[in-house]
C-alpha positions in Angstrom: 2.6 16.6 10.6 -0.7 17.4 9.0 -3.8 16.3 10.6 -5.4 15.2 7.5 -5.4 11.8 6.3 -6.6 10.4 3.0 -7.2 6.5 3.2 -7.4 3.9 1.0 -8.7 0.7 2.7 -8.5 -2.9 2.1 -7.3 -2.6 -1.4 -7.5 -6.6 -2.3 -4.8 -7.6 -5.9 -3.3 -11.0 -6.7 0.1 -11.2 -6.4 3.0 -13.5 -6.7 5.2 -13.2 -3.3 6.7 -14.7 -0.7 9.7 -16.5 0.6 9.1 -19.9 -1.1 8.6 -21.0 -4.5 5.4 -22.1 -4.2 4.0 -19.2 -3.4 6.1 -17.4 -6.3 4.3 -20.1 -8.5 0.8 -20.1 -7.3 0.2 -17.0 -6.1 -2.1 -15.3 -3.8 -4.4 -12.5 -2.8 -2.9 -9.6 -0.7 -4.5 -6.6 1.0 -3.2 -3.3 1.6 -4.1 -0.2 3.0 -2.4 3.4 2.6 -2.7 6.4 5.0 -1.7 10.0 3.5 -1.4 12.4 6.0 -1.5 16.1 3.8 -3.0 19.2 4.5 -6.4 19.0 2.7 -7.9 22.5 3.8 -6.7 24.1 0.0 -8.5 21.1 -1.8 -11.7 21.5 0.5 -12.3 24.8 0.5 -11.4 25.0 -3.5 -13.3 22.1 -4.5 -10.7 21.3 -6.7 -8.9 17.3 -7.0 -5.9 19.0 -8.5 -5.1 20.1 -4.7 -5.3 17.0 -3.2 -4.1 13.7 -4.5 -5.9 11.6 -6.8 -7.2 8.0 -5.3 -7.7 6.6 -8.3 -4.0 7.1 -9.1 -2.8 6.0 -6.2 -5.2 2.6 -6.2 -3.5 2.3 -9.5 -0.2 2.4 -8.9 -0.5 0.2 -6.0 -2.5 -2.0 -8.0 0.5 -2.2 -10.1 3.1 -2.9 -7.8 1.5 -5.5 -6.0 0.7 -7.3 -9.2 3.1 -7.2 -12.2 6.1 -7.2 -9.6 7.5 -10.1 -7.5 9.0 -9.8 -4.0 10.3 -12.0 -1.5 9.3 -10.3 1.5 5.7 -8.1 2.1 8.4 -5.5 4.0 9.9 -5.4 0.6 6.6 -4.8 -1.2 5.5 -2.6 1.6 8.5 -0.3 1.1 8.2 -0.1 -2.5 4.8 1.3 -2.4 5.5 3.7 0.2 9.1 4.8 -1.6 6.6 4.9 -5.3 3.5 7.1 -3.7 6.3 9.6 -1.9 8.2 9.9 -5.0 5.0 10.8 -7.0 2.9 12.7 -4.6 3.2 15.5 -2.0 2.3 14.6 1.4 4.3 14.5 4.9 3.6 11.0 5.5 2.8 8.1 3.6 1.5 4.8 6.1 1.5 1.1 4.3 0.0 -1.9 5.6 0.6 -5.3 3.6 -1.6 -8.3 4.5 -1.1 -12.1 3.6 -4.3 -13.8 4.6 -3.3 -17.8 5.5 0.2 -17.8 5.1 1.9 -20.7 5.2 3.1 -21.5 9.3 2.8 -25.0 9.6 -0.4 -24.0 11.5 -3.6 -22.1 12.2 -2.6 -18.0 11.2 -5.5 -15.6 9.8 -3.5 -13.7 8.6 0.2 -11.8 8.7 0.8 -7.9 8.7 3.5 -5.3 8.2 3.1 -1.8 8.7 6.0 1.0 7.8 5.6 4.9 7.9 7.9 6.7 5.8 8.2 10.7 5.0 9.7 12.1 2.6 
């Protein structure tokens, strides 16, 4: 695996998921972070974005996902970014973490997290 890692941190969309219909319904904010682990010596040492992949891309097609799509479950959402950014980009390893701040728990919880690493 490459030691390289392009990051893209605390991404914050509005989204409509979750297990009940309220949440469906009212909607909520969602952060997510993506690790890309790629060799980025070509792209340094050129100076050149077409060997490297494109943030603003990626930010976008998160941004998409999380927001004109619906899931249940923030594994479910999780997974489709990963399965999205691996199908349109080339790196060894994509990393997705999916927050939902306050989720409903019938008590105090800052927040909930999943994390899944996928290759291609």
């Amino acid at each position: 695996m490459a030691s390289d890692r392009l990051v893209l941190k605390k991404m914050v969309f509005y989204g409509y998921h979750g297990a009940f219909a309220a949440e469906k319904e009212l909607g909520q904010q969602f952060e997510v972070d993506v690790e890309l682990y790629l060799d980025l010596k070509s792209a340094a040492a050129a100076d050149d974005l077409e060997l490297s992949v494109n943030y603003v891309e990626v930010y976008t097609l998160v941004k998409e996902i999380v927001e004109e799509r619906e899931f249940s479950l923030i594994e479910t959402l999780a997974e489709t970014i990963a399965g999205e950014i691996l199908s349109a980009y080339t790196v060894e390893e994509a990393v997705v973490r999916v927050r939902k701040p306050f989720p409903p728990s019938g008590g105090i919880l800052d927040h909930v997290e999943v994390e899944i690493s996928r290759k291609p």
